[in-house]
TORDO-349828 format. One record per residue (C-alpha): residue in one letter; x, y, z. Coordinates in steps of 0.1 Angstrom, whole numbers, plus 5000, padded with zeros to 4 digits. Each point is the difference from the previous one (the first is absolute). Example, Ala and Ser with C-alpha at 12.3 -4.5 7.8 and 13.67 -1.06 7.14 Angstrom:
# residues 2
A512349555078
S501450344993
//
This chain:
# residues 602
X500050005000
X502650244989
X498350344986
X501350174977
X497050104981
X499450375020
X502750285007
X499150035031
X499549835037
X498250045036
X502849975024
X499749885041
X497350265012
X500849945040
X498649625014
X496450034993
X499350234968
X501849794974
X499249695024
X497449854973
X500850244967
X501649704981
X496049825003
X498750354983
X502350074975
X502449704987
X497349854982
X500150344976
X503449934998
X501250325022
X503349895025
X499650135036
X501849905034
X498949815031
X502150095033
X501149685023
X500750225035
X496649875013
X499449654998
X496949985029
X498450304976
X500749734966
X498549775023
X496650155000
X499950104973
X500349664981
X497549875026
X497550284984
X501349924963
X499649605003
X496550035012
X498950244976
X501249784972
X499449695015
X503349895005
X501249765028
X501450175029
X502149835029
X501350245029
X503550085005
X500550105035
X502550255006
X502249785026
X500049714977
X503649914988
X501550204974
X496050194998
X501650324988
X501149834963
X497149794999
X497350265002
X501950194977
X499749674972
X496549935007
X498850384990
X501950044970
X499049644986
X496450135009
X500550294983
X501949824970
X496849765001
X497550295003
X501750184970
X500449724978
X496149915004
X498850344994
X502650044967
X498649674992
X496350124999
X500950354981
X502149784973
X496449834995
X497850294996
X499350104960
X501250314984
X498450244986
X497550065035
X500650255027
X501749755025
X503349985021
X501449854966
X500050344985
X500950135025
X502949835003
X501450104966
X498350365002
X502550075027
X503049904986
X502550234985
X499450194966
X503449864989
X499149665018
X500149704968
X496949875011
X498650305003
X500550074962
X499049664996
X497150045016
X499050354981
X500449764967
X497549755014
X497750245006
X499550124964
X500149634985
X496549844993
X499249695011
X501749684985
X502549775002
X502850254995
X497950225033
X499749665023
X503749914990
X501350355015
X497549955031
X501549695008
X504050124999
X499050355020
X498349775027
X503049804998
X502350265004
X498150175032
X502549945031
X499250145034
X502350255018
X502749915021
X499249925041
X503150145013
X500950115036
X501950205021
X502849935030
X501250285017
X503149905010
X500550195030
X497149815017
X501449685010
X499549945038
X500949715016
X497249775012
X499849765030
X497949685008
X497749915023
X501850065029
X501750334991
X503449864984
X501650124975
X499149824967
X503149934977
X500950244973
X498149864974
X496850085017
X500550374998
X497450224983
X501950114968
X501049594995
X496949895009
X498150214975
X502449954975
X499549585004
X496150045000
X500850214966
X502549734984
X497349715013
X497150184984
X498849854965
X500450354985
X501950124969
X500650365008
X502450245017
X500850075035
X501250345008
X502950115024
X499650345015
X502450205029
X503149904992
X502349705003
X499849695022
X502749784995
X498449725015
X496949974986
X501950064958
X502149715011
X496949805009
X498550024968
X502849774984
X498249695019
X496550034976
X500549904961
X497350264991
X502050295003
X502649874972
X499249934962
X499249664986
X501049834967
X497850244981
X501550365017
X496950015022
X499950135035
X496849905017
X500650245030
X501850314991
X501850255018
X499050415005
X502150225022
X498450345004
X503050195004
X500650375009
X503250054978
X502549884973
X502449875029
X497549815015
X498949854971
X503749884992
X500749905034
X496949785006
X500549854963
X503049925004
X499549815033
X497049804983
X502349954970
X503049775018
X497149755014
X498750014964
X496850165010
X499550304968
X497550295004
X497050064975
X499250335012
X501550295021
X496750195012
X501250395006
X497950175023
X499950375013
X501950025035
X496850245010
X497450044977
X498549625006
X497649875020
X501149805034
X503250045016
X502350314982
X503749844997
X501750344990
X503149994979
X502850235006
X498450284985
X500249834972
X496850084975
X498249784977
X500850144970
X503550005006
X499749645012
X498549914963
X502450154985
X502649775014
X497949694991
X499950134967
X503550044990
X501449695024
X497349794993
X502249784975
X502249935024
X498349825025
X499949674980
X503650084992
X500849985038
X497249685007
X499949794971
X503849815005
X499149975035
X496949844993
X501749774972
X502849915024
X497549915029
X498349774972
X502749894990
X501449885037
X496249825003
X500949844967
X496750164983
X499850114966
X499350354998
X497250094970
X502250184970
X496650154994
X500350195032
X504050124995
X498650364991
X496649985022
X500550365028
X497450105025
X496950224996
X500650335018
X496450125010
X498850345019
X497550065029
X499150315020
X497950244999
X498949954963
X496950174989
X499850064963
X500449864968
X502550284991
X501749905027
X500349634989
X501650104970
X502450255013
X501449665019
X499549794975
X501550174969
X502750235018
X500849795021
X500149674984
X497649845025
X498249704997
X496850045019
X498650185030
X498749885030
X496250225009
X498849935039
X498650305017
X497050084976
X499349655002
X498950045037
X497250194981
X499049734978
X497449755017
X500549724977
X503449985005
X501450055037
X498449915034
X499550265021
X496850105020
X497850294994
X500850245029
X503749994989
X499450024962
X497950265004
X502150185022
X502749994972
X497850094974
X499450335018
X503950025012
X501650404994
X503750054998
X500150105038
X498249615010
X502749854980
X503150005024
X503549775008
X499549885037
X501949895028
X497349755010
X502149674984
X501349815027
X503049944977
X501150345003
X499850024961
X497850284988
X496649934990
X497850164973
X496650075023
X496550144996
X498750205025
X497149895020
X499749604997
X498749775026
X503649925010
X500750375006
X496650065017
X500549665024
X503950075007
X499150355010
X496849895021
X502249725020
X502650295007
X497850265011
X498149725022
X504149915019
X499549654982
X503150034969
X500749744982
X498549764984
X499649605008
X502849844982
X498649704985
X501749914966
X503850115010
X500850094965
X502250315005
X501549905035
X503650125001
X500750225029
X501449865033
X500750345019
X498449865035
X499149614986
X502649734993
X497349894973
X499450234977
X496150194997
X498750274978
X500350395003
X496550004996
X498749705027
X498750105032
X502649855018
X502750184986
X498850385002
X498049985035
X504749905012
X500950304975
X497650245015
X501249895035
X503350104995
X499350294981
X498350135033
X503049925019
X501650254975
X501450315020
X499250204969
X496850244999
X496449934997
X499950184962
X502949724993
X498649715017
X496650044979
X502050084964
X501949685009
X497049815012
X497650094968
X502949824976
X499549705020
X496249955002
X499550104961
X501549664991
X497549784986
X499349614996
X500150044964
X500349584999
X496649965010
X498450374988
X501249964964
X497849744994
X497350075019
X498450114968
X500049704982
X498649855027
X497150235002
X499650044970
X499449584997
X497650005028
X502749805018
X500450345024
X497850245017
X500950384994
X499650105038
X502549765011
X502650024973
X502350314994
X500850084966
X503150124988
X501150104961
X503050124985
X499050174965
X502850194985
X499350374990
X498949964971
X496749875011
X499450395006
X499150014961
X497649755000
X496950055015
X497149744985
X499649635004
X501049874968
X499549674975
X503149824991
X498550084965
X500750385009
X503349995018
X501649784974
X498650254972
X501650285023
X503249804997
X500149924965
X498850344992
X497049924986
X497650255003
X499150285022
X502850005031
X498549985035
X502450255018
X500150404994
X502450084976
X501150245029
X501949685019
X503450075001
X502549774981
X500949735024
X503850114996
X498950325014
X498349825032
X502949805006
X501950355003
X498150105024
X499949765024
X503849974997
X500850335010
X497249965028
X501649695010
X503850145003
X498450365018
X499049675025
X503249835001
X501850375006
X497850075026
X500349675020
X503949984993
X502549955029
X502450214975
X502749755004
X502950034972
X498749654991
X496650184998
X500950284987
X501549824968
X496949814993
X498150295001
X502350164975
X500149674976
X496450005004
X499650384988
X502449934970
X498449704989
X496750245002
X501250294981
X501049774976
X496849864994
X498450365000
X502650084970
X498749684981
X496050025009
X500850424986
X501449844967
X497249744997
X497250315004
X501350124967
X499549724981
X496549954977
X497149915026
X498349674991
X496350044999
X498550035029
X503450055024
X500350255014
X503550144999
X500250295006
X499050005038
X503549864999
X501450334991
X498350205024
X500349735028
X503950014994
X500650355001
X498050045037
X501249685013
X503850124993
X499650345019
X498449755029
X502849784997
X502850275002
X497650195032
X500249635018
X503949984989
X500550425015
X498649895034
X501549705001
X503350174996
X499150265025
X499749735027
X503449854989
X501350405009
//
């Protein structure tokens, strides 16, 4: 199930929202991503999905041995099965009717072969010639790829029974990476947050992840990587155990959805760019070590596959087809990832209506990077969810916290020899203790103490909406948490996937103001936001003091390169030149920041 009929996918939207996407939209043949953090929240949701479709279902309880990997397996092969029977039914239905068969190929690109295949059949009368071409377009209809998503940086360690420690292999990123490999799906898993050593190295003990006689790889590899380096680092690593990647996934450092992993002031454009002119090279650096590992597990390496390289696709903050093809045909990319407008889109993502609504009617002041990730990552936020509202209420009421049932994002042991969560009860009822211990004043004590209780149990709230919106939850008793990225600002209906995709494609009337700024010209902004922050907040150590000032090259540079870019011909519907403008007031913000910071080095 390897898609490569569309130019463009739905990435990982949180645990819940892209939770049951692949069900909506794979049998149209449209890619999107499944994340693996929560396995109790896969759980229930393949309970739901096997009874709605009649399937058989047998509970996996969450102490069983090795439950983790095997909850994981069962929902994708549901979802696998679900897909496949619903693609089955659609291949069945006649042409030439208003049914989910024409829809399938209505959707698909302009440029798409069946497409212009189907645009023939459509104009042939009936006959042998007519029921020939049916028969090879239903032949040729595949569904879009199930893939999923690991964030590498999640990989707790998980006990038994009786509280010990459970051996390596049972750890969260392994485990979800084993229930992957075990699953009967042909697709792609993707590796976001950086590196892990451990968990690459583990993938050299599953046959999927390497070609067979034929050059095919049933489970592929996609790093979403932040910049060239990365991307030749990481490569390379997979490369000497043989492991090659299909696709490097490029996404904005801050104009995304979910956690913000800023670069080094590094901007997007200027991150292209590189992939652009180096792009050649990174087969040049991955293919002999992927020969020589073959060649050391005496395999035969395909000849067909000597000059294969990997995709390099684009996501964040996306929002018109002028757009698309500013990264497509300047930039040499092969498709775009679209997630944010999709949380607008009924059909498509799973979220319940009090959230979706309160997106659709989300300004550019509800739209905001928080604090509240227990991670201590930043996280894109909407103002006013039932996470916000219930954190706040348990705060104001001397009860912080919240119950700390799942464990996912456990990690600090500041007064615990086993780690627990910034956000559980347990841990900030000790930190607010000792903050009053503080001989600091009250103004202090409460700035100090208002960091600590805004940290939210994101594990259980970011898919409360699935669950409520399956019926599987009541709204009263379950906090929900989103994490659209700014963009969502621009759109402001609930859409059909027929719409959004048009939107994409540029197919008709677009659906956001032709006032939008470019999203180069966001991500501007909130860089020069976010380094005001980090000057602000700095220690002003030499060590400090020089990332700040690699951080404002690297984003002067970038503002020199969007400048260039603004003067280029727009694309219709882009608007480019809110570039311009945005560079010109975002430099004299930069260079105020830069005169103050340099006033408090004086």
């Amino acid at each position: 199930m390897i898609n490569s009929l569309h130019t463009f996918h739905i990435p990982v939207m949180g645990t819940g929202f892209s939770i049951d996407t692949p069900i909506r939209v794979a049998p149209f043949g449209i890619s999107s991503v499944i994340s693996l953090v929560d396995d109790l929240l896969l759980e229930k949701i393949r309970k739901y999905y096997t009874s709605k479709y009649g399937l058989s279902y047998v509970k996996i309880p969450k102490d069983e041995k090795d439950g983790r990997a095997k909850m994981i397996t069962a929902y994708l092969d549901t979802v696998h099965e679900i897909v496949c029977k619903k693609m089955e039914e659609i291949r069945k239905q006649p042409f030439f009717r208003n049914n989910d068969k024409s829809k399938y190929f209505e959707l698909l690109p302009e440029e798409s072969f069946l497409r212009k295949k189907y645009g023939i059949l459509l104009k042939m009368k009936a006959g042998n010639e007519r029921d020939a071409l049916e028969k090879d377009l239903t032949s040729k209809m595949q569904a879009g790829s199930i893939d999923v998503n690991i964030m590498v940086t999640i990989d707790r360690t998980n006990f038994d029974k009786n509280g010990n420690p459970l051996g390596d292999e049972f750890c969260d990123a392994k485990a979800g990476l084993r229930g992957y490999a075990n699953s009967c799906l042909q697709s792609s898993v993707v590796f976001s947050a950086g590196l892990n050593r451990r968990l690459f190295s583990y993938m050299t003990r599953f046959k999927d992840f390497y070609m067979d006689k034929m050059g095919r790889i049933k489970k592929r590899i996609i790093l979403k990587v932040s910049d060239f380096h990365s991307a030749i680092v990481q490569g390379k690593f997979l490369a000497k155990k043989g492991l090659e990647v299909y696709e490097f996934r490029i996404e904005s450092g801050l104009n995304c959805g979910g956690h913000a992993f800023a670069s080094n002031g590094i901007l997007l454009p200027v991150l292209l760019e590189e992939f652009k002119e180096k792009r050649k090279s990174l087969m040049a650096e991955f293919q002999p070590l992927i020969q020589k590992y073959y060649k050391t597990m005496g395999w035969k390496y395909p000849e067909s596959e000597l000059n294969s390289s990997p995709l390099i696709t684009v996501q964040g903050g996306i929002g018109t087809h002028g757009e698309v093809r500013r990264l497509t045909e300047n930039f040499d990319i092969d498709k775009t990832g679209w997630a944010s407008p999709f949380l607008l889109v009924p059909e498509v993502t799973c979220v319940d209506n009090s959230t979706r609504e309160l997106l659709r009617q989300a300004q550019e002041d509800d739209l905001y990077m928080s604090d509240v990730s227990p991670l201590g990552i930043p996280f894109n936020n909407v103002r006013k969810t039932g996470s916000e509202i219930w954190t706040r209420k348990r705060a104001a009421e001397g009860r912080p916290g919240s119950p700390c049932l799942k464990k996912i994002l456990v990690a600090n042991t500041e007064f615990t020899e086993k780690p627990i969560c910034l956000a559980s009860r347990e841990y900030q009822r000790l930190k607010i203790k000792e903050i009053d211990k503080m001989v600091i004043s009250n103004d202090e004590k409460a700035r100090i103490g208002k960091k600590v209780v805004e940290k939210t149990c994101i594990c259980h709230h970011l898919g409360n909406g699935a669950l409520i919106a399956m019926g599987i939850a009541e709204e009263k008793n379950s906090p929900q948490s989103i994490c659209p990225g700014p963009n969502i600002e621009w759109f402001n209906k609930f859409y059909t996937l027929e719409k959004m995709i048009d939107h994409i494609y540029g197919r008709g009337p677009s659906l956001v103001s032709i006032k939008r700024p470019h999203m180069f010209a966001k991500e501007i902004v909130m860089y020069v936001d976010y380094f005001e922050k980090m000057v602000t907040n700095s220690s002003l150590t030499s060590g400090a003091i020089k990332s700040l000032l690699e951080f404002k090259n690297n984003l002067e540079a970038g503002l020199d390169f969007c400048f260039e870019i603004s003067h280029k011909p727009p694309y219709q519907g882009e608007n480019l030149s809110s570039i311009s403008t945005c560079v010109k007031r975002e430099r004299a913000h930069l260079q105020s920041i830069c005169s103050g910071f340099e006033k408090r080095l004086n």
